[in-house]
Structure formats: C-alpha cells, structure tokens
Backbone as a chain_set.jsonl record, in Angstrom:
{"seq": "XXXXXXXXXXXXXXXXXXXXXXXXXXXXXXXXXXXXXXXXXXXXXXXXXXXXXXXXXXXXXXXXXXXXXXXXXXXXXXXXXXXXXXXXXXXXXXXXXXXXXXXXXXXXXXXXXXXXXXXXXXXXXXXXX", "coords": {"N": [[14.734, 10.306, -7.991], [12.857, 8.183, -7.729], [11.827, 9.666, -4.548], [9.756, 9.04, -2.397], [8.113, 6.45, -1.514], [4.863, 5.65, -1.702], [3.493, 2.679, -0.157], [0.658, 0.472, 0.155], [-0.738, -1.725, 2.546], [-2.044, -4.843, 3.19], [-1.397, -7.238, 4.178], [-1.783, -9.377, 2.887], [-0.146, -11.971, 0.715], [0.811, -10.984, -0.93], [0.666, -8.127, -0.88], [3.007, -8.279, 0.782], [4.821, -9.231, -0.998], [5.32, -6.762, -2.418], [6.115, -4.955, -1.006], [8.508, -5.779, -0.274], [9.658, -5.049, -3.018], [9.313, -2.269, -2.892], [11.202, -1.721, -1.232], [13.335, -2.872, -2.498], [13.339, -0.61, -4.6], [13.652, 1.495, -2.69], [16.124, 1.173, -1.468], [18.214, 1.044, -3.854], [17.65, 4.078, -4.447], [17.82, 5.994, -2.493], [15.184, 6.411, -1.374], [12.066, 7.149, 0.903], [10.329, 5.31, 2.223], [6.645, 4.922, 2.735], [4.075, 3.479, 4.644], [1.109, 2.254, 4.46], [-2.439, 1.517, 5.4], [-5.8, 1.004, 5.053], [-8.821, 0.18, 6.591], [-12.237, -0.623, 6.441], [-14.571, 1.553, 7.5], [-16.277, -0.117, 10.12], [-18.943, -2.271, 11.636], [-16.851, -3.975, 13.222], [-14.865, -2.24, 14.191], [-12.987, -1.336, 15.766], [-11.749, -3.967, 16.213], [-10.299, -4.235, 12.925], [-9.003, -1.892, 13.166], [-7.19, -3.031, 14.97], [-5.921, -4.786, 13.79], [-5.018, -4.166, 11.571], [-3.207, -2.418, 12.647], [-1.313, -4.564, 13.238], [-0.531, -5.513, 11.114], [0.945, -3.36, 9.301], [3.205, -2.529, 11.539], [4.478, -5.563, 11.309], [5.128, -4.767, 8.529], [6.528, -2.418, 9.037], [8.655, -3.459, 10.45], [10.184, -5.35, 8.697], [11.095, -3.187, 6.767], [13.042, -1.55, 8.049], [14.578, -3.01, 8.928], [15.843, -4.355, 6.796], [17.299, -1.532, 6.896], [15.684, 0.592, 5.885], [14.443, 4.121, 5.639], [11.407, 4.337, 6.886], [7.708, 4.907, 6.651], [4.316, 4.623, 8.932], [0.688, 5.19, 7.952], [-1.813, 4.243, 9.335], [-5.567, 4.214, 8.231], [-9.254, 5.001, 8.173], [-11.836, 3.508, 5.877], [-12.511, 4.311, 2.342], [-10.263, 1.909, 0.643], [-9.584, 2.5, -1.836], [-10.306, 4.935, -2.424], [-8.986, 6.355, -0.103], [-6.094, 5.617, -0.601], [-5.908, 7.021, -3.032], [-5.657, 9.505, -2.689], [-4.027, 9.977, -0.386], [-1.866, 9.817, -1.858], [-1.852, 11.973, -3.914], [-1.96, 13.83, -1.792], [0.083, 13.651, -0.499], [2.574, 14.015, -2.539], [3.491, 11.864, -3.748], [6.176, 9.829, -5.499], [5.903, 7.742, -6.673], [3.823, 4.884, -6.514], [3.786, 1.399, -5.027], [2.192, -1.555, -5.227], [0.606, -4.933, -4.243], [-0.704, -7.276, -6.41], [-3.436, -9.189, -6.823], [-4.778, -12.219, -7.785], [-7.581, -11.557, -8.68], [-10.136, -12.784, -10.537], [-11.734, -12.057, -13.818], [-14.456, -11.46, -14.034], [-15.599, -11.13, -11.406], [-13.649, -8.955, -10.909], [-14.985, -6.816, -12.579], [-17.42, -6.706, -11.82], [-16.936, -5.807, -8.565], [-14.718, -4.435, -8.792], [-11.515, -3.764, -8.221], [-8.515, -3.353, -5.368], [-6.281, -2.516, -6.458], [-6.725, -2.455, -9.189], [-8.359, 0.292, -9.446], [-6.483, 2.238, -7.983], [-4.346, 1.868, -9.885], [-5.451, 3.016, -12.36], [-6.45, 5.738, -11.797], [-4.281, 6.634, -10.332], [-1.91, 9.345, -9.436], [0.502, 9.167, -10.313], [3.411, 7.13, -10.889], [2.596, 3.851, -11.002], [3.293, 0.778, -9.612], [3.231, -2.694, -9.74], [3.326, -5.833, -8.108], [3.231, -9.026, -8.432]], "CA": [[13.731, 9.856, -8.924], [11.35, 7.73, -6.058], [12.257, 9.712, -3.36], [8.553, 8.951, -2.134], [6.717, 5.684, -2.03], [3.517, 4.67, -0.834], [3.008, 0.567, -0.027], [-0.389, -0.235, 0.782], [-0.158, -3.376, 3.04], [-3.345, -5.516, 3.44], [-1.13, -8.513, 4.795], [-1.682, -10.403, 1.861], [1.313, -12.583, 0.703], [0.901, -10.287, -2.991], [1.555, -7.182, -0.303], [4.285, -8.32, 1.387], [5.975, -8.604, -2.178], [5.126, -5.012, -3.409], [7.386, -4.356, 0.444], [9.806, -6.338, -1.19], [9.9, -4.236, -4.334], [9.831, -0.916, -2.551], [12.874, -1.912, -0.356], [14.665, -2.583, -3.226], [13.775, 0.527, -4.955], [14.016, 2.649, -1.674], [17.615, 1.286, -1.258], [18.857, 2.106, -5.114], [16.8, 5.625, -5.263], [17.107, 6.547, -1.401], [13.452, 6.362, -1.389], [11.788, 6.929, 1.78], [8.575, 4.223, 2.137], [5.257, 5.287, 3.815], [3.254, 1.869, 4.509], [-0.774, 2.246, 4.432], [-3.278, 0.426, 5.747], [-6.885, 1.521, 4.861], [-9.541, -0.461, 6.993], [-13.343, -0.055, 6.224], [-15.4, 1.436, 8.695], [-17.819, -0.89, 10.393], [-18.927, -2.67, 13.252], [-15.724, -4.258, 13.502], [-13.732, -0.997, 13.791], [-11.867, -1.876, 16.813], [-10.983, -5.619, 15.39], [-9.792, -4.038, 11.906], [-8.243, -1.037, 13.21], [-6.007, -3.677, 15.43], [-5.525, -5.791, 12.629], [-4.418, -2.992, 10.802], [-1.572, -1.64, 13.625], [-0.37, -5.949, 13.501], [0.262, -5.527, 9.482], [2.2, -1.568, 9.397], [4.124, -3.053, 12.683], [5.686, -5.937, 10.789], [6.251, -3.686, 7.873], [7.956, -1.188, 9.564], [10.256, -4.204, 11.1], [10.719, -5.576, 7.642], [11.72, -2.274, 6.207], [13.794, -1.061, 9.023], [15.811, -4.588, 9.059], [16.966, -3.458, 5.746], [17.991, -0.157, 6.623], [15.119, 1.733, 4.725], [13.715, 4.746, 5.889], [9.983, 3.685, 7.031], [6.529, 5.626, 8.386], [3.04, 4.225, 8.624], [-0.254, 5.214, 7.796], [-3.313, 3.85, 9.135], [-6.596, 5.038, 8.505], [-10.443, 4.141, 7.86], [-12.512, 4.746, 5.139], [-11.998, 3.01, 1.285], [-9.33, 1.579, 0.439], [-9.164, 2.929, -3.438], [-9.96, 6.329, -2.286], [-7.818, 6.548, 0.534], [-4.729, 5.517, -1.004], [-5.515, 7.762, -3.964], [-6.182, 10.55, -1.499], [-2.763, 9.633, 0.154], [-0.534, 9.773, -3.173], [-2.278, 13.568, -4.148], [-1.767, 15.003, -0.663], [1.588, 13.54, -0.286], [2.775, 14.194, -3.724], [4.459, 10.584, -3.754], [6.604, 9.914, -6.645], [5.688, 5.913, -6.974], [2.956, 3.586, -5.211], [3.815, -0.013, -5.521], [0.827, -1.836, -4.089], [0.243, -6.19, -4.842], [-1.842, -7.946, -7.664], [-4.486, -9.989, -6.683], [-5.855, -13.452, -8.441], [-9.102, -11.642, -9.026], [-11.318, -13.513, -11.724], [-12.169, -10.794, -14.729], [-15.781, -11.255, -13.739], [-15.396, -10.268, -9.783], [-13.184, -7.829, -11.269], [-16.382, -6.498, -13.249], [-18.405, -6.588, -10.582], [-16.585, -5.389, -7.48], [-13.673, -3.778, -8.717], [-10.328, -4.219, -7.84], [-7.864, -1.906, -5.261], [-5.395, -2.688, -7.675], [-7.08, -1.668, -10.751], [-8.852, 1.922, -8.945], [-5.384, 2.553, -7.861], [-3.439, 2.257, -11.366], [-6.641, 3.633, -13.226], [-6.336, 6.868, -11.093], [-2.956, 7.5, -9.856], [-1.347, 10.839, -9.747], [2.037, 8.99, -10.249], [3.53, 5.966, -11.321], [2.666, 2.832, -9.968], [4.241, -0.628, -10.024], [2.365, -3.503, -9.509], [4.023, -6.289, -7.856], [2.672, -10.026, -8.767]], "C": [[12.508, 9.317, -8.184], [11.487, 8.092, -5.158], [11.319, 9.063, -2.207], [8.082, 7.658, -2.284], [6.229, 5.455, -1.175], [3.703, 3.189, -1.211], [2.105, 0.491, 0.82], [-0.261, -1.375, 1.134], [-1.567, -4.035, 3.4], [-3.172, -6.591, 4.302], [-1.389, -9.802, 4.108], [-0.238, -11.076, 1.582], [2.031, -11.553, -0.877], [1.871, -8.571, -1.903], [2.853, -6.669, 0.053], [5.258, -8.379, -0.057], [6.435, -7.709, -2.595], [5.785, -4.249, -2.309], [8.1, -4.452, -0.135], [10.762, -5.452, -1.941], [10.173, -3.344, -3.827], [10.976, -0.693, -1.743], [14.058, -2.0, -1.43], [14.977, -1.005, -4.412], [14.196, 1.878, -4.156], [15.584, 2.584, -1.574], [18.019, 1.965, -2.793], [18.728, 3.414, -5.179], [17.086, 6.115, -4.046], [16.284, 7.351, -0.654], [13.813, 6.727, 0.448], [10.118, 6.2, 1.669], [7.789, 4.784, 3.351], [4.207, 4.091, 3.33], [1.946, 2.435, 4.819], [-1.348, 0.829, 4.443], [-4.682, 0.744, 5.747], [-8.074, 0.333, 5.258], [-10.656, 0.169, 6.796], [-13.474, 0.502, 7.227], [-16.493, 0.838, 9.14], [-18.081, -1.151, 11.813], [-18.484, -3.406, 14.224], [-14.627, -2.979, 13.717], [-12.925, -1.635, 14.885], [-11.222, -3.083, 16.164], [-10.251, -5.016, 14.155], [-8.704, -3.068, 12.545], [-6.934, -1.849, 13.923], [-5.277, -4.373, 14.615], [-4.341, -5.178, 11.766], [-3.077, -2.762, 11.336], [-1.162, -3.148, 13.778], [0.43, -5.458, 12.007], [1.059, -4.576, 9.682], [3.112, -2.171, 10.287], [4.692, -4.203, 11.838], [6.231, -5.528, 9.352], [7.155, -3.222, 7.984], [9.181, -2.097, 10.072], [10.814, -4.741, 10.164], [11.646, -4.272, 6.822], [12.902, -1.569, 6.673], [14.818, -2.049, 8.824], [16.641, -4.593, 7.965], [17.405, -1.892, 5.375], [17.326, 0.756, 5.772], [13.972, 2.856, 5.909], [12.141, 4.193, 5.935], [8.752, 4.108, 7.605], [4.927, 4.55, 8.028], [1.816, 5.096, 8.582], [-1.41, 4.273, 7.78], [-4.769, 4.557, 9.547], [-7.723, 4.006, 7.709], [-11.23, 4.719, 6.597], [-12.303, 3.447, 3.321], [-11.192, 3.036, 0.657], [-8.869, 2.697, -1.377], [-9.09, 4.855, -2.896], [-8.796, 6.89, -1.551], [-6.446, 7.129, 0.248], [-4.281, 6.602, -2.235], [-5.386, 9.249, -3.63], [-4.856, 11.058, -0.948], [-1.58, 10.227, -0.403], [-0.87, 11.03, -3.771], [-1.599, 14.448, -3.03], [-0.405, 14.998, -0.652], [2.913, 13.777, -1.206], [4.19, 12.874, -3.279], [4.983, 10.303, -5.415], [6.31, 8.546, -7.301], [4.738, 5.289, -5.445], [3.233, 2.0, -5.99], [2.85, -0.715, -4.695], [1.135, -3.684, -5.233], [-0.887, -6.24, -5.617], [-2.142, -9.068, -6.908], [-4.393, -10.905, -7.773], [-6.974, -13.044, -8.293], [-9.575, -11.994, -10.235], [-11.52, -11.965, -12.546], [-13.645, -10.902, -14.604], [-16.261, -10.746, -11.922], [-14.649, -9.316, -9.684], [-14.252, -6.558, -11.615], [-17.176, -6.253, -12.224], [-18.012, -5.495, -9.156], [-15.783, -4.408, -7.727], [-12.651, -4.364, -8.016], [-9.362, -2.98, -6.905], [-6.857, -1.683, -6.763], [-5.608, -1.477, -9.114], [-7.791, -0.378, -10.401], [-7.905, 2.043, -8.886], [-4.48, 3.313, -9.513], [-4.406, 3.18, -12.734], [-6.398, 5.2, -12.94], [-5.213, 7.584, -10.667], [-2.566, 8.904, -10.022], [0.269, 10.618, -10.031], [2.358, 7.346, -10.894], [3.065, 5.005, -10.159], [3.094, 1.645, -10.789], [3.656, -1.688, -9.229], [2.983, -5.047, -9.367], [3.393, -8.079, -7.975], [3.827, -10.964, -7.626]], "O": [[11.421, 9.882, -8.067], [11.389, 7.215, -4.3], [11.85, 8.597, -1.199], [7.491, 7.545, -3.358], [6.653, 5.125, -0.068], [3.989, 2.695, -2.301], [2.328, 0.438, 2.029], [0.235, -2.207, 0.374], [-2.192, -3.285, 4.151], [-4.057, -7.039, 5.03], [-1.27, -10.944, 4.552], [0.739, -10.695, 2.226], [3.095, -11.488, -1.493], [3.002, -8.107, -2.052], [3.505, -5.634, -0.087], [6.265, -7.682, -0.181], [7.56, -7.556, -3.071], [6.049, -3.059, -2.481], [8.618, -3.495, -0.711], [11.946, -5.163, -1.771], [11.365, -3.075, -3.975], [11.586, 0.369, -1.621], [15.189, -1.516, -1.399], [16.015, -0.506, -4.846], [14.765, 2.887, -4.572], [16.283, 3.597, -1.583], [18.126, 3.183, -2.933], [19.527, 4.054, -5.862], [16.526, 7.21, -4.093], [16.362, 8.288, 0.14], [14.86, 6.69, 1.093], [9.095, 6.617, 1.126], [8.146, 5.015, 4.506], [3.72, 3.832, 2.23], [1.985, 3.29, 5.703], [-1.089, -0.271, 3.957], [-4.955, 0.793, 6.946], [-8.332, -0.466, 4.358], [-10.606, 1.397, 6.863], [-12.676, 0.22, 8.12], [-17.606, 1.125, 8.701], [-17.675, -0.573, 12.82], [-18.925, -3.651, 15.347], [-13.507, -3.077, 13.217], [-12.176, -2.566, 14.588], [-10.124, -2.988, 15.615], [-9.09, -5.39, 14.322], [-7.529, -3.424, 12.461], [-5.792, -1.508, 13.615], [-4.065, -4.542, 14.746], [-3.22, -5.568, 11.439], [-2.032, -2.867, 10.695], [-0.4, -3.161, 14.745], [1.611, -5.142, 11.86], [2.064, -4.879, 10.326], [4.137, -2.433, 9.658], [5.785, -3.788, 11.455], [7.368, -5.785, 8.959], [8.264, -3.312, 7.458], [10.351, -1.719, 10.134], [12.029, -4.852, 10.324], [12.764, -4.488, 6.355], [13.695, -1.043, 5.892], [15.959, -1.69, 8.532], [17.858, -4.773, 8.005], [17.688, -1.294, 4.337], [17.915, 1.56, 5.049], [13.081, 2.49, 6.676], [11.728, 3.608, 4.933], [8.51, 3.864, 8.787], [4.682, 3.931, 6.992], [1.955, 5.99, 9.416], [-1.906, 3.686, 6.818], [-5.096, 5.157, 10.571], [-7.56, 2.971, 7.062], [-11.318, 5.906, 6.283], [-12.057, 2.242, 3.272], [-11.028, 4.017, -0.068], [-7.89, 3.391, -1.648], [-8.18, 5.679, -2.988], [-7.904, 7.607, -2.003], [-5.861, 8.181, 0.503], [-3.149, 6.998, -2.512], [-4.98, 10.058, -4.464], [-4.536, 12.246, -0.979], [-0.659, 10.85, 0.125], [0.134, 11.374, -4.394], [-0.91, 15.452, -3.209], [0.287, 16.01, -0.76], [4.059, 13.746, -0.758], [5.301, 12.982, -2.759], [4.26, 10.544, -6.382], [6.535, 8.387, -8.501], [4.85, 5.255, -4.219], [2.957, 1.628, -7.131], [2.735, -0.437, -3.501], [1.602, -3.764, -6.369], [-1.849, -5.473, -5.565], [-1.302, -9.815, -6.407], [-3.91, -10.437, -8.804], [-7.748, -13.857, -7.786], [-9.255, -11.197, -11.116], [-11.458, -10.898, -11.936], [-14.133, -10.102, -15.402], [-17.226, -10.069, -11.568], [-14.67, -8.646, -8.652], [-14.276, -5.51, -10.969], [-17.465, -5.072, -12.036], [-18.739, -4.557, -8.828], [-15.918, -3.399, -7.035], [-12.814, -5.341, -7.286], [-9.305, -1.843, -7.374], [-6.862, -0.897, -7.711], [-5.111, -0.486, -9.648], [-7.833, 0.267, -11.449], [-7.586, 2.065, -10.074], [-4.192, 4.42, -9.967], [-3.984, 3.774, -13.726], [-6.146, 5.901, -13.92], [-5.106, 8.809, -10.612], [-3.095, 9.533, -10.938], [1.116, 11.511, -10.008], [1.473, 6.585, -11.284], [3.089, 5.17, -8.939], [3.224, 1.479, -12.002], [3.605, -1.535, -8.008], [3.181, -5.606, -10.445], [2.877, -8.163, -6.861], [3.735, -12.187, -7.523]]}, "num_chains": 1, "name": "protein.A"}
C-alpha cells in the first residue's frame, strides 16, 4: 500500500516527527523511506548544502536504528517544487512531510512548504503536527 515514501527533513523538531510517522508506517507497510533535503541556491551554497548532508545523515541513523529501509536525497533549488518534482518522478505512494506554526497571514503572503506540497501532490500526503 506505501511501499514508497518521501520525508522531507528541514531539521525542524515538526520534521523529525513526520520521520517518526514514516518509520512507523514503513515498518507496518514495508515501506521503503527516501529522506529529502531541498536547500535554496545562494551565496551560502556550500554552508546549506553542508547543513543539508548533517540533517539526511541523522535521518538515515534514525531510520536505520529501527530497521527501516532508508536513502537520501539532497538537492538545490525550491523546496515546494523539488519535493513535488521528487514524488512525480519517483512515483511515491505517500509523502509525510511536518506542519509548521505558520500564522494564516505569513501563510498568505509567503506560502507554506506544507501547504504547496498537499495542494499539489501526485499522492497522498500525511501531515505530521
């Protein structure tokens, strides 16, 4: 049923939940999890892109530690597209990605990954608070 999920990881504490979640649906379903990490490109690229390979790295040791199949993906570029980019090519059966505390007016404004994500999907997603 999930053989497939994407978990975008930002390194938020909302992220590390929506790991959580996909560990426990990778174990019931034996899912295999592919962790993403979508850093802008700027004139930090080096600093993000490292940042980036710290978060996926204790993913993969969280996911592994419970015995779940585990790969990473990191790449540059924006985050909403990316990931939606990701879950088309890869034909993933479920993305569980974290919920933010964004305000409904910086929501409005900026957007949310969150809400591009579930707006767009090509699949279910599950949204981990």
């Amino acid at each position: 049923m999930f053989e497939k999920i994407l978990v975008p990881l930002d390194g938020s504490e909302y992220s590390w939940r929506a790991l959580e979640k996909a560990v426990q649906v990778s174990r019931r379903f034996g899912g295999k999890i592919t962790l993403i990490h979508v850093y802008p490109d700027s004139i930090f690229f080096e600093e993000m892109r490292k940042s980036g390979e710290d978060i996926l790295a204790v993913g993969e040791k969280r996911a592994k530690t419970e015995g779940v199949e585990v790969e990473s993906l990191l790449l540059a570029g924006h985050p909403v597209e990316e990931i939606l980019r990701t879950s088309r090519e890869g034909y993933f059966d479920l993305i569980i990605l974290g919920s933010r505390g964004v305000s409904r007016i910086k929501e409005l404004l900026i957007g949310s990954v969150t809400s591009g994500v579930t707006k767009h999907a090509p699949c279910s997603v599950l949204v981990a608070k």
